[in-house]
C-alpha positions in Angstrom: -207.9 150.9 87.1 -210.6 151.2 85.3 -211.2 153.9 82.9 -212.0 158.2 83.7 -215.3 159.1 84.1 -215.2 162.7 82.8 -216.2 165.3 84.8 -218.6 168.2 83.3 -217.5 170.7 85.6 -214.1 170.6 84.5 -214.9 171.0 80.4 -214.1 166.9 80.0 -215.2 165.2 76.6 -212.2 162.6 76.2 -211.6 161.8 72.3 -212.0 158.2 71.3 -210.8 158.3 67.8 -207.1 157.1 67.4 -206.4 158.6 64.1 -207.7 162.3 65.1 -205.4 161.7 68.1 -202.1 160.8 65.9 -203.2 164.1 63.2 -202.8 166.4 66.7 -200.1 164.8 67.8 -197.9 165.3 64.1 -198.9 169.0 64.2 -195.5 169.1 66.4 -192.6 170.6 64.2 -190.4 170.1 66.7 -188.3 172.7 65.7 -186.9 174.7 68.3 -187.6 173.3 71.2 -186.8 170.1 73.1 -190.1 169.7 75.5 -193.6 169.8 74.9 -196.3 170.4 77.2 -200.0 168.3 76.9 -202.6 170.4 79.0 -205.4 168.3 79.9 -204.4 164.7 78.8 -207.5 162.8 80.3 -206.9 158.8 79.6 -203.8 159.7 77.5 -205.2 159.0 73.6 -203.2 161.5 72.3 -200.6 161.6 75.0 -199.5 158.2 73.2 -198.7 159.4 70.1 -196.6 162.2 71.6 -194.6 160.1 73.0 -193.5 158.3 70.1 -191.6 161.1 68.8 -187.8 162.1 69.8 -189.4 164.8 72.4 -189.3 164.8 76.0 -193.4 164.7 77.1 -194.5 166.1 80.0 -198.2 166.9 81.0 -200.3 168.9 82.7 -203.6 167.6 84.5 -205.5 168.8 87.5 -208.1 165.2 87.6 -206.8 163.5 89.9 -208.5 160.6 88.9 -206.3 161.0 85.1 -203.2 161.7 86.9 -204.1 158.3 88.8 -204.8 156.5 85.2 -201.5 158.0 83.8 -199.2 156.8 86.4 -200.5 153.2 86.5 -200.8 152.8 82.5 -197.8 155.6 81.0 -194.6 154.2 82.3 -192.7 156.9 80.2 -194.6 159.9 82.0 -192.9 158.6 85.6 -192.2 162.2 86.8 -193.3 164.0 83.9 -196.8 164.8 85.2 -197.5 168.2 86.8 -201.0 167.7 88.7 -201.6 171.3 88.6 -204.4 173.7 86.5 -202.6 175.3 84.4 -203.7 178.2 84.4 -201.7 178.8 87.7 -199.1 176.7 87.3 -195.7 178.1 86.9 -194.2 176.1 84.3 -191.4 178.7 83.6 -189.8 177.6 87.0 -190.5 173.9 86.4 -188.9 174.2 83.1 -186.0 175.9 84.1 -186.8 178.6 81.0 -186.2 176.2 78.7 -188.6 176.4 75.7 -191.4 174.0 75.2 -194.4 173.8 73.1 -198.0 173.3 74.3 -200.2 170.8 72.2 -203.7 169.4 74.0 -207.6 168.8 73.3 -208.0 171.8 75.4 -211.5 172.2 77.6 -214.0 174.4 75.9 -215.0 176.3 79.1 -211.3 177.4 79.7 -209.6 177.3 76.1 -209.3 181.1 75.5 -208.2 181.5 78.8 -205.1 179.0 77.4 -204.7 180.9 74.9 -204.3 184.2 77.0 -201.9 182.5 79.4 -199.6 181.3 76.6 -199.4 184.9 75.1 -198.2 185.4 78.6 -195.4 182.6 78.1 -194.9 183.8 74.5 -191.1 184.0 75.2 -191.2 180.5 76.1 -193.7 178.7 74.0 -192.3 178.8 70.2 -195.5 176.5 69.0 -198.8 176.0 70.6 -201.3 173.7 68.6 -204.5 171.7 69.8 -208.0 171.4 69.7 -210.5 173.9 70.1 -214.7 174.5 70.2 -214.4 174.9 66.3 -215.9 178.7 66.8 -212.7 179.5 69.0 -210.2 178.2 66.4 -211.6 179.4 63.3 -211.7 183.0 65.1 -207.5 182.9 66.2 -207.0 182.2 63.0 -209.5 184.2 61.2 -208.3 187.4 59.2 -209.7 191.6 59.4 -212.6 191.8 58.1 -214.8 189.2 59.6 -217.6 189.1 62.4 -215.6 186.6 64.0 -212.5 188.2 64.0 -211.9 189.9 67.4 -209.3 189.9 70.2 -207.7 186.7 70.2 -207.2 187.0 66.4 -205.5 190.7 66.6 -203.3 188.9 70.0 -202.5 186.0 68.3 -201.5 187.1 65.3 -199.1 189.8 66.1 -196.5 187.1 67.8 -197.9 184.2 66.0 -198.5 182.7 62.5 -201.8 181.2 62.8 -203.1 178.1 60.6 -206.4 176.5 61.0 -205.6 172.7 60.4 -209.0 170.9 60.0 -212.8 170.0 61.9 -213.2 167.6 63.8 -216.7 165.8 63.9 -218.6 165.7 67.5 -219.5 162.0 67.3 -215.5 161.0 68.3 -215.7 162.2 71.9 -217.2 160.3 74.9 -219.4 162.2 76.2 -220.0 164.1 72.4 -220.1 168.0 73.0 -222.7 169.5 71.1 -220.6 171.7 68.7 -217.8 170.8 66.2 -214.2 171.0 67.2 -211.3 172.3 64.7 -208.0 172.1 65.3 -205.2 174.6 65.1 -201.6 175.8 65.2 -199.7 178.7 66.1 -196.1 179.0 65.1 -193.7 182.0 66.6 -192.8 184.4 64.5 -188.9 185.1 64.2 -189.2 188.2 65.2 -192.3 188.9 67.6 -191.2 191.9 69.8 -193.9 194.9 69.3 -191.9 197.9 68.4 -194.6 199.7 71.1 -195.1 198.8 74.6 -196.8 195.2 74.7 -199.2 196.6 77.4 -200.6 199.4 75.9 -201.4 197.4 72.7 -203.0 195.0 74.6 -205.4 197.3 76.4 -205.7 199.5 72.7 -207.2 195.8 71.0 -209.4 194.6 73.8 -211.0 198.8 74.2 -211.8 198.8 70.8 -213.6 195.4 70.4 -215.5 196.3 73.7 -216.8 198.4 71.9 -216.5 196.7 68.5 -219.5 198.4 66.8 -218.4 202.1 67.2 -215.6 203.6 65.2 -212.1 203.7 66.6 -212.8 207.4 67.4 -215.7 206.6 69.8 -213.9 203.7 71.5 -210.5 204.9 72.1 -212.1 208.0 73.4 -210.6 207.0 77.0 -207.0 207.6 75.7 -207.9 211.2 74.8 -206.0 211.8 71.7 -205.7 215.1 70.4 -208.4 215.9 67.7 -206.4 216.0 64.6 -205.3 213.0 65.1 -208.9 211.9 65.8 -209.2 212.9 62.5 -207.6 210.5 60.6 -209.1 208.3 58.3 -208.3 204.9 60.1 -210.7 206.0 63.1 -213.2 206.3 60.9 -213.0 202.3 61.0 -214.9 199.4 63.4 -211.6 197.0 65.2 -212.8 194.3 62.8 -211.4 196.2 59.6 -207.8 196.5 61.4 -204.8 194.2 61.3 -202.8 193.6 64.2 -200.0 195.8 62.1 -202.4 198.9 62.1 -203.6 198.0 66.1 -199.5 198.5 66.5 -199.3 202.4 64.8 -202.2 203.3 66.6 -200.7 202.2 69.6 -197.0 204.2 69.1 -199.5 207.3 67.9 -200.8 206.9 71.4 -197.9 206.0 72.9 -196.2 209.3 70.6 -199.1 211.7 72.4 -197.7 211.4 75.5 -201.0 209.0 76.8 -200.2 205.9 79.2 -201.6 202.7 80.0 -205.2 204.0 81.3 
């Protein structure tokens, strides 16, 4: 078989340089886990370099054609590929909630969307690393304070310990996207349970950078706190001067005033 032709609609720019490839692939710590999830391994050139390490591989690929190209040319994958989008695809089941890490040169046009859905496996996924549009990896791991820090860095950040890793050049993909790539790594913290309900923060972070241009006292308007606490100095900031740790006592002030999940 001959090799992929990638497919535009479905975010495809396979990577063609060997060495980026191996520096994804030894992001792995392999420390906690026995499994590790690739999303999206195209013609397999970093798929490879996962398998050489003492870590059972599986992957995760909804091209048929790649899942085609796999079989015939990745003995050690027999069985181990899920042709499923990920996004849907419950892997909790298939891994009989086991823990696993997710690693991948993820598709630009769905990559925060990954990174949304392995917040939702957070109990599950104890390290998540890959590439990224260079924009998207630089913001998860960017800090308060920033125009580029926004909701996946306040999300990520309170289960995760975020590391930007390094840029990789557009001229090593075939076809070349037209930005930069970075890559990046998110390790679990020991202790990531939100002392506040998970929900309500969620829906705190992603009101206030709606609206990320008014002060927390215009934005969280729709939670109706009482005016003294209105009052406060921290509401006098925009989201982008909070940590996630301040995002988490505003949400058990909210969650103190008696106001639900609106």
């Amino acid at each position: 078989m001959e090799k992929v032709r990638a497919k535009k609609h479905l975010g495809q720019h396979f990577l063609t340089d060997e060495s980026v490839a191996k520096r994804i692939a030894d992001t792995l710590s392999l420390d906690g886990y026995k499994k590790v999830l690739e999303i999206g391994p195209g013609m397999g050139v970093l798929t490879k370099y996962i398998l050489d390490k003492p870590i059972e591989t599986f992957v995760v690929e909804i091209d048929t054609e790649s899942v085609d190209y796999l079989n015939l040319h990745y003995e050690k994958l027999h069985d181990h590929i899920f042709g499923q989008d990920f996004l849907k695809f419950d892997i909790v089941r298939a891994f009989n909630q086991e823990p696993f890490a997710v690693i991948g040169n993820f598709p630009y046009n769905i990559s925060s969307q990954i990174v949304f859905r392995v917040l939702e496996l957070k109990d599950y996924v104890p390290e998540f690393s890959g590439m990224f549009q260079k924009e998207v990896a630089e913001r998860i791991c960017e800090k308060k304070g920033s125009k580029t820090y926004g909701i996946l860095s306040v999300l990520t950040q309170a289960f995760y310990e975020t590391e930007y890793l390094f840029t990789v050049s557009e001229h090593v993909f075939n076809p070349p996207p037209k930005v930069k790539s970075g890559v990046m790594r998110m390790r679990r913290k020991e202790n990531y349970a939100l002392p506040c309900s998970e929900r309500l923060f969620f829906n705190v972070v992603k009101t206030a950078f709606n609206q990320r241009r008014k002060t927390l006292r215009n934005s969280l308007k729709s939670f109706q706190l009482p005016e003294e606490i209105r009052e406060q100095e921290i509401f006098n900031l925009r989201p982008e001067q909070l940590g996630f740790e301040e995002f988490i006592n505003i949400t058990k002030t909210i969650e103190a005033n008696g106001v639900q999940n609106l």
